[in-house]
C-alpha positions as CSV (number, residue, x, y, z in Angstrom):
1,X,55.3,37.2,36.7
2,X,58.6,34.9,37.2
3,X,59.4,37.2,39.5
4,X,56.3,37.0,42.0
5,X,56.5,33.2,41.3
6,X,60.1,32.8,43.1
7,X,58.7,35.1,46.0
8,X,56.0,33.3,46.5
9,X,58.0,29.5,46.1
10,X,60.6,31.3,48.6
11,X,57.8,32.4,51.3
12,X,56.1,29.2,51.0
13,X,59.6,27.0,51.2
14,X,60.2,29.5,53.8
15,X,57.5,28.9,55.6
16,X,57.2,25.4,55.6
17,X,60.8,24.7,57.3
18,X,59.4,27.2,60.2
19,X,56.3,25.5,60.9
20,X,57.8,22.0,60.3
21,X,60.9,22.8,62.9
22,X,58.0,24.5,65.3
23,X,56.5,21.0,65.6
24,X,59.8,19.1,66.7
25,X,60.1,21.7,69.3
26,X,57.1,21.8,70.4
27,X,55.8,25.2,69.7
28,X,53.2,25.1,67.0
29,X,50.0,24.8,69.7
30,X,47.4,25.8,66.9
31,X,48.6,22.7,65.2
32,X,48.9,20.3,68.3
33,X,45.4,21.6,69.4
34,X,44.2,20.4,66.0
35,X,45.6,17.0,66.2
36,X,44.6,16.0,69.3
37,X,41.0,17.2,68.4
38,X,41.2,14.4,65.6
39,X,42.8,12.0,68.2
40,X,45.6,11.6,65.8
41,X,48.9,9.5,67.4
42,X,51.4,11.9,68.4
43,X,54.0,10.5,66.1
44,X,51.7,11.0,63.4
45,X,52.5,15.4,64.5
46,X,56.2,14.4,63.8
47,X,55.7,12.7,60.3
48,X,53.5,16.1,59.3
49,X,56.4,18.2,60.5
50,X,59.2,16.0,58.9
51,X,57.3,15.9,55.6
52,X,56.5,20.1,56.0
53,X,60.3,20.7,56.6
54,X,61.5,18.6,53.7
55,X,58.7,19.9,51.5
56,X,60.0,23.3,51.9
57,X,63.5,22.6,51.9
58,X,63.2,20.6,48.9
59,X,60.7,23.9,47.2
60,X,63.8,26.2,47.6
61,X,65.9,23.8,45.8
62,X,67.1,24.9,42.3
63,X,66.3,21.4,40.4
64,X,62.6,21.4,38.6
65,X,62.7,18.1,39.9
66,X,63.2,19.0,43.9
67,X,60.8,21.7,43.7
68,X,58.0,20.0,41.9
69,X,58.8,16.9,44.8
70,X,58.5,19.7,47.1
71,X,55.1,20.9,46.2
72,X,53.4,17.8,45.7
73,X,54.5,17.1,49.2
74,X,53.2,20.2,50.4
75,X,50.1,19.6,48.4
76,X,49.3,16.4,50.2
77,X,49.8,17.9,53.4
78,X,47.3,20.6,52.8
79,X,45.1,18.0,51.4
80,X,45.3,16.0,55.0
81,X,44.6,19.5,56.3
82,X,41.8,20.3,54.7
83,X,40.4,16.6,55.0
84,X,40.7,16.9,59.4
85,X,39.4,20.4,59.2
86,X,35.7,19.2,56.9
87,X,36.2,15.7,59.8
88,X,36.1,18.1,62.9
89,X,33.2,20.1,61.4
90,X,35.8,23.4,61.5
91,X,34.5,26.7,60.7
92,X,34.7,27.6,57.0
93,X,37.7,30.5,57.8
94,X,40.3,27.1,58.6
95,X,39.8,26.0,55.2
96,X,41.0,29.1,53.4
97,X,44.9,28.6,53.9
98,X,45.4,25.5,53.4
99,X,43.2,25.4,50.2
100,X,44.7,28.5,48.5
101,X,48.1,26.6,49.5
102,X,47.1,23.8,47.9
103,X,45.9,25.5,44.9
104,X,49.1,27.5,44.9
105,X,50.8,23.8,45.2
106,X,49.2,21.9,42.6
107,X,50.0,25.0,39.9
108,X,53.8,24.4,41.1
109,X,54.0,21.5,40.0
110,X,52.3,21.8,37.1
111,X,54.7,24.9,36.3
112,X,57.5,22.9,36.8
113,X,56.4,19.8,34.7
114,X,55.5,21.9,31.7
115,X,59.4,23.6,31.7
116,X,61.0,19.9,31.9
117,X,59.0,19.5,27.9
């Protein structure tokens, strides 16, 4: 169980940085398509993707500390993402991977507070 709870910090952390970097460079279009359906500002793309690659940088940190920071910052950006996708009226099938990551997020950090007692 330890085990398949490092992979799956490590493919989330992972997988945040990606996606966060994609959005400096310009190359996450599924996500920019989404925010300008909201009419979000476009600094407001930026912020996600700074907060998505620290989030992830800071999950596949060693410290309890750094990771549980990590997923609570993931966490809130699933929340956002779940929030915009109920706004725009999305199709149920958007909702599934940002909630099971924000499950996955909240039990993080839960995990990690309960090792610090």
């Amino acid at each position: 169980m330890k085990r398949l709870r490092i992979v799956l910090i490590w493919v989330i952390g992972i997988s945040f940085i990606i996606i966060g970097f994609l959005k400096y460079i310009n190359l996450d279009e599924m996500s920019k398509n989404v925010f300008d359906r909201a009419n979000y500002p476009k600094w407001f793309f930026y912020a996600v993707g700074t907060i998505e690659f620290v989030g992830g940088i800071l999950l596949l940190m060693t410290a309890a500390t750094s990771r549980r920071l990590g997923s609570i910052l993931i966490g809130f950006v699933m929340l956002g993402a779940l929030g915009t996708h109920y706004v725009l009226k999305d199709n149920y099938s958007h909702f599934i991977l940002p909630g099971v990551i924000f499950l996955l997020s909240v039990l993080m950090s839960l995990d990690f507070e309960s090792k610090r007692r």
